[in-house]
Structure formats: structure tokens, C-alpha cells
C-alpha positions as CSV (number, residue, x, y, z in Angstrom):
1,X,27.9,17.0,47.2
2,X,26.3,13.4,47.8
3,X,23.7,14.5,45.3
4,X,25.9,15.5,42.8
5,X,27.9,12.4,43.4
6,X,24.7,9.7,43.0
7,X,23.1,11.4,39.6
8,X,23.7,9.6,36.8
9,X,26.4,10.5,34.5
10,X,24.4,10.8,31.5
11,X,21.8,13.5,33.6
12,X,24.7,15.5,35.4
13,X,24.4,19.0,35.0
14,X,20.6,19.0,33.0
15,X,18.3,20.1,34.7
16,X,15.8,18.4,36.8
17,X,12.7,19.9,35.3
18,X,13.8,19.5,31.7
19,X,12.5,17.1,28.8
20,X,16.0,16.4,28.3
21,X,16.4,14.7,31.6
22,X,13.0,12.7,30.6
23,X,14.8,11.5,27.7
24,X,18.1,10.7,29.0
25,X,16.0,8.5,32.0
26,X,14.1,6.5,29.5
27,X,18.1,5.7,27.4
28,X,19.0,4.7,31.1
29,X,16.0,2.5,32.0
30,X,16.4,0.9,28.2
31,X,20.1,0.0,29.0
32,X,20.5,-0.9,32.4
33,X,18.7,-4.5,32.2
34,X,18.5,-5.0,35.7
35,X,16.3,-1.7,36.0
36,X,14.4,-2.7,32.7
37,X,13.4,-6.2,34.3
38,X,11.5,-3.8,37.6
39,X,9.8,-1.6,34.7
40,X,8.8,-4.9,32.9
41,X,7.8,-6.4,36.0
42,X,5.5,-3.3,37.3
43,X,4.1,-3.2,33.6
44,X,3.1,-6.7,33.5
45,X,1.3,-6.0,37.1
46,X,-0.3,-3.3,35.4
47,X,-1.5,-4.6,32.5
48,X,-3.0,-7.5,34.6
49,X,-5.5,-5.3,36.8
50,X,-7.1,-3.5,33.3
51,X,-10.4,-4.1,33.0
52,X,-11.8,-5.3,29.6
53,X,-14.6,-3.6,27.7
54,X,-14.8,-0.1,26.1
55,X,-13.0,3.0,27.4
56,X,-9.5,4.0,26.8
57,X,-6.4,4.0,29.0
58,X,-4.4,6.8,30.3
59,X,-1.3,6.3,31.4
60,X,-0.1,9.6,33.4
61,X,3.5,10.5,33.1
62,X,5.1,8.3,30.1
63,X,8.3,10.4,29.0
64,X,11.0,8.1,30.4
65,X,8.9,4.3,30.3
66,X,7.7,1.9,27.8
67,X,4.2,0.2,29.0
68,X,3.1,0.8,25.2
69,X,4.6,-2.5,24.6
70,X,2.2,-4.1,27.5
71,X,-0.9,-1.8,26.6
72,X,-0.6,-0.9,23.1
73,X,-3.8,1.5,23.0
74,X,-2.7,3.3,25.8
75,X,-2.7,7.0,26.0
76,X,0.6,8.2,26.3
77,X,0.7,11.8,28.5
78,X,3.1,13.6,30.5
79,X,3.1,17.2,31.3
80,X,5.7,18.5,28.9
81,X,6.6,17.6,25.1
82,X,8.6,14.1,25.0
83,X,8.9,11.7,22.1
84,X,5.9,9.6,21.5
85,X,3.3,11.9,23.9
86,X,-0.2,12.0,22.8
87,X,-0.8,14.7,24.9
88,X,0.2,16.9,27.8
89,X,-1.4,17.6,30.5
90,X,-1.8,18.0,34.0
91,X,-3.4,15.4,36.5
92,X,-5.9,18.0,38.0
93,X,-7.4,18.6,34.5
94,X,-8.0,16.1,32.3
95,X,-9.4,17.0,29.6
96,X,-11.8,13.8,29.2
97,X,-15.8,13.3,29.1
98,X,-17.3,11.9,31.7
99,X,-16.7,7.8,32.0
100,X,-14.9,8.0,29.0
101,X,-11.6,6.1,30.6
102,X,-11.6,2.2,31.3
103,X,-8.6,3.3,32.9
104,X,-5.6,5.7,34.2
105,X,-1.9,4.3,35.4
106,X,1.1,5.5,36.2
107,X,4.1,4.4,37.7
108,X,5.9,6.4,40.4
109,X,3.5,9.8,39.6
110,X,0.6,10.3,42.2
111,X,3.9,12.1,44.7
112,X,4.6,14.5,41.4
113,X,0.7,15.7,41.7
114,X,0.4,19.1,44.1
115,X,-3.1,18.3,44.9
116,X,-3.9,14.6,45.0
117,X,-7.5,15.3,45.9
118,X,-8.1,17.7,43.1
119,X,-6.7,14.4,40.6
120,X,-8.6,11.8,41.9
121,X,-12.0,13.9,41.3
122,X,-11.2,14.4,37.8
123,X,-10.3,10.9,37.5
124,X,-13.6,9.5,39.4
125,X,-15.2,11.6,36.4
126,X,-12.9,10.3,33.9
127,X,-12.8,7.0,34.4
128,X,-16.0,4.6,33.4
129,X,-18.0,2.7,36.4
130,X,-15.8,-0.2,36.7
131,X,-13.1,1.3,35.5
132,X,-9.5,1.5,37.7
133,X,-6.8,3.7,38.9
134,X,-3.7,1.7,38.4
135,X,-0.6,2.9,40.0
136,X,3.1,1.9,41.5
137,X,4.3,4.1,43.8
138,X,8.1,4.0,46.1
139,X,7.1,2.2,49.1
140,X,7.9,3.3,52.9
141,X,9.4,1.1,55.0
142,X,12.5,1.7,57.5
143,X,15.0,1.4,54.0
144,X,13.1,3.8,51.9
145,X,13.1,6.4,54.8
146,X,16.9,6.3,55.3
147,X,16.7,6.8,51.3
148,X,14.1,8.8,50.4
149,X,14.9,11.4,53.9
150,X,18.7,11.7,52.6
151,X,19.6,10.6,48.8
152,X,16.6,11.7,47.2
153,X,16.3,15.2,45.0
154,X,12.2,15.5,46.4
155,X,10.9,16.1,49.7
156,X,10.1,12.7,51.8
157,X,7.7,13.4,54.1
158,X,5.6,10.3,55.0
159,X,3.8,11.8,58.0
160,X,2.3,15.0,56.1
161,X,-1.4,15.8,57.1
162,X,-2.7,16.5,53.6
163,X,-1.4,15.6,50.0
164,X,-1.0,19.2,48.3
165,X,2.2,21.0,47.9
166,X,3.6,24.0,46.2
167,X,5.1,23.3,42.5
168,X,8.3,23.8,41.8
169,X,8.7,23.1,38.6
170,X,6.9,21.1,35.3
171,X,7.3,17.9,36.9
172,X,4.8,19.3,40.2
173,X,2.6,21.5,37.8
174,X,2.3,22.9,34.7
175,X,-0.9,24.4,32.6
176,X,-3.5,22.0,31.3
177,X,-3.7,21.5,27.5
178,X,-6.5,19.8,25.8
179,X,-6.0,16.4,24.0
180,X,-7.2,16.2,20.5
């Protein structure tokens, strides 16, 4: 009921795992200034820690933001057709040569990845020598427990032994298809 109660009118009653809730998140990110200001504040972060040279940038799960305006050659992915994707694919296969990438961000993704380990191999082949992994993920701290543990539609469990899970759906795992 509390769930139910917190979503966001504009997302009640799509589901989780659909483009459509992608699309609805990026309207409410681009009118809700307050929110805007964190998004343009963690792209601005991002942008910062690029490293120059050759190499292009992946950004991993795009649908709902905006960093094109702070990285305009940036790859735009995400693991299922949105407006403005370049590709889809999934973290674990990318679909890059070898130290081909000056770069791959994303912003509140790595926890979305079932197998963490299996992602930061392909992108240690994927990214150039000194190249970066950019990233902003939630934070844990005493607030975000109480949050995370009791408001929050995803599993929060901050004391897990290994970072793989089950997928549960095309935001957790979906097939890998090859950029072009």
C-alpha cells in the first residue's frame, strides 16, 4: 500500500520493467527542477573525471537522463528501445574492441547489473589504458537504509557476500545486441 502510495502519479499502474516507465521518468526528472539541479549536478561531476584523448564514451543506462548535453559524443545505451538510444545492450556484453572506450558512465546502474564481476571484465577490455569507469551510485548510510530497506521497489541488501543476483526483469537482464 505504501508503495502504491509513493509512485509517482504519472508511473502508477505501468509497469516497472517497461520503456514507458523510462519515458515517463525522464518527463519527471525534466520538470521537477529541484531533481533536475541533482542530475545536472552528478553530470557536471561526470563530465569532469573524462579523460581527454581518443576513445569514445559509453554511458550505460540513458532512457530516463540527459548527460548528452554535458558529453555530447557520448554513447547513449540502455537495455531496451528508448528515444534517443544508440544502442541496447547489456553490461556483461558489450559489444566493443578491445581499448576502444576512453570511457563508460552511468548514473544509479552498476545495482541494475546481475553480475557486477562479469561487467567490469568486459569493461577493463572495453575501456582504453587510461581510460575510466565513471559512476554515481545511492549511497548507504543510516538514512538510506531506513529508505532503501522499506520504500524502495528493489532489494537493499548492503551486507550481501557477492554482487550477482537473479534478473527479474529488462531492467536486471536482457539479451545482448550488437551496436552498429
Amino acid at each position: 500500500m505504501m508503495m502504491r502510495w509513493l509512485k509517482h502519479p504519472l508511473t502508477r499502474g505501468v509497469p516497472l520493467d517497461s520503456p514507458e516507465t523510462t519515458r515517463l521518468r525522464r518527463t519527471i526528472i525534466e520538470t521537477k527542477p529541484f531533481l533536475r539541479r541533482i542530475y545536472e549536478e552528478w553530470y557536471t561531476d561526470i563530465a569532469s573525471h573524462l579523460p581527454k584523448g581518443n576513445g569514445r564514451i559509453l554511458e550505460l543506462g540513458s532512457g530516463a537522463g540527459f548527460l548528452q548535453e554535458y558529453v555530447p559524443d557520448v554513447i547513449r545505451s540502455e537495455v531496451f528501445p528508448c528515444p534517443d538510444i544508440a544502442v541496447i545492450l547489456d553490461a556483461r556484453w558489450l559489444p566493443f574492441r578491445p581499448g576502444s572506450l576512453r570511457a563508460i558512465v552511468m548514473t544509479d546502474v552498476l545495482h541494475h547489473i546481475p553480475d557486477v564481476r562479469k561487467f567490469l571484465i568486459e569493461a577493463a577490455c572495453a575501456v582504453r589504458e587510461g581510460g575510466v569507469l565513471v559512476m554515481v551510485e545511492p549511497w548507504v548510510t543510516p538514512w538510506s537504509r531506513f529508505v532503501y530497506g522499506r520504500f524502495h521497489h528493489e532489494p537493499f541488501r548492503p551486507d550481501a557476500e557477492d554482487w550477482t543476483f537473479a534478473g527479474s526483469g529488462p531492467l536486471s537482464i536482457i539479451c545482448a545486441i550488437a551496436w552498429r
